[in-house]
C-alpha positions in Angstrom: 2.9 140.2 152.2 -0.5 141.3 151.6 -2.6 139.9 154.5 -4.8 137.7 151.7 -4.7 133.9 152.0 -5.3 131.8 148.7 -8.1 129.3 149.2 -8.6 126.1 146.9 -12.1 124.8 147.7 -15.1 126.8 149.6 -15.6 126.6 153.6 -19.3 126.7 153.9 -22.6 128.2 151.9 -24.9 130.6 152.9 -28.3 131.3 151.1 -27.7 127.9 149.4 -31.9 128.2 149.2 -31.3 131.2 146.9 -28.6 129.5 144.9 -30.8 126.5 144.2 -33.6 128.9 143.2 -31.0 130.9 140.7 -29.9 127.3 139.9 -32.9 125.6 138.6 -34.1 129.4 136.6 -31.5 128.5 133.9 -30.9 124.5 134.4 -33.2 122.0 132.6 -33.2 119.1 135.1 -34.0 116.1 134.3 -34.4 112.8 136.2 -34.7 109.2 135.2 -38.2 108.9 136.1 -39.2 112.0 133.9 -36.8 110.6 131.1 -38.6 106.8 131.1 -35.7 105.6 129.7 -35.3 101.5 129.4 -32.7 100.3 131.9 -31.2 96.9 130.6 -30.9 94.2 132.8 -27.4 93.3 134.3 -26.1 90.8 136.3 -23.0 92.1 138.6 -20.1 89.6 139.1 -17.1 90.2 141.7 -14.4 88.0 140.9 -11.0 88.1 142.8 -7.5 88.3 141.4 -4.6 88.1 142.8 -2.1 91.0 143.4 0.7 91.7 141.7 3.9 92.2 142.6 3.3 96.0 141.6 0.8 96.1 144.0 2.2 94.2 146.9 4.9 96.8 146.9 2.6 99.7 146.5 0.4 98.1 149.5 2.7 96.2 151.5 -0.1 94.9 154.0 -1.6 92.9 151.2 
């Protein structure tokens, strides 16, 4: 055993500041307002099905 632990994902930051100053030296960032882009218009619908049985089993509380 070698005393190291593997770690998947990071714990916290520190000097995130610097990072976003390193960050936006080589990143062209670009934003919606600075893009104008046209936005179409869209009308959102929510329309409910029934389960199936697939899904009753898979979530039995439905």
């Amino acid at each position: 055993m070698t005393g190291f632990k593997e770690r998947t994902r990071i714990a916290n930051y520190t000097g995130l500041p610097e990072l976003m100053s390193m960050f936006k030296q080589v990143a062209d960032i670009r934003t919606a307002d600075t893009l104008k882009l046209d936005v179409p218009d869209c009308e959102y619908q929510v329309v409910q099905v029934e389960a199936t049985p697939f899904q009753q089993e898979l979530l039995p509380i439905i």
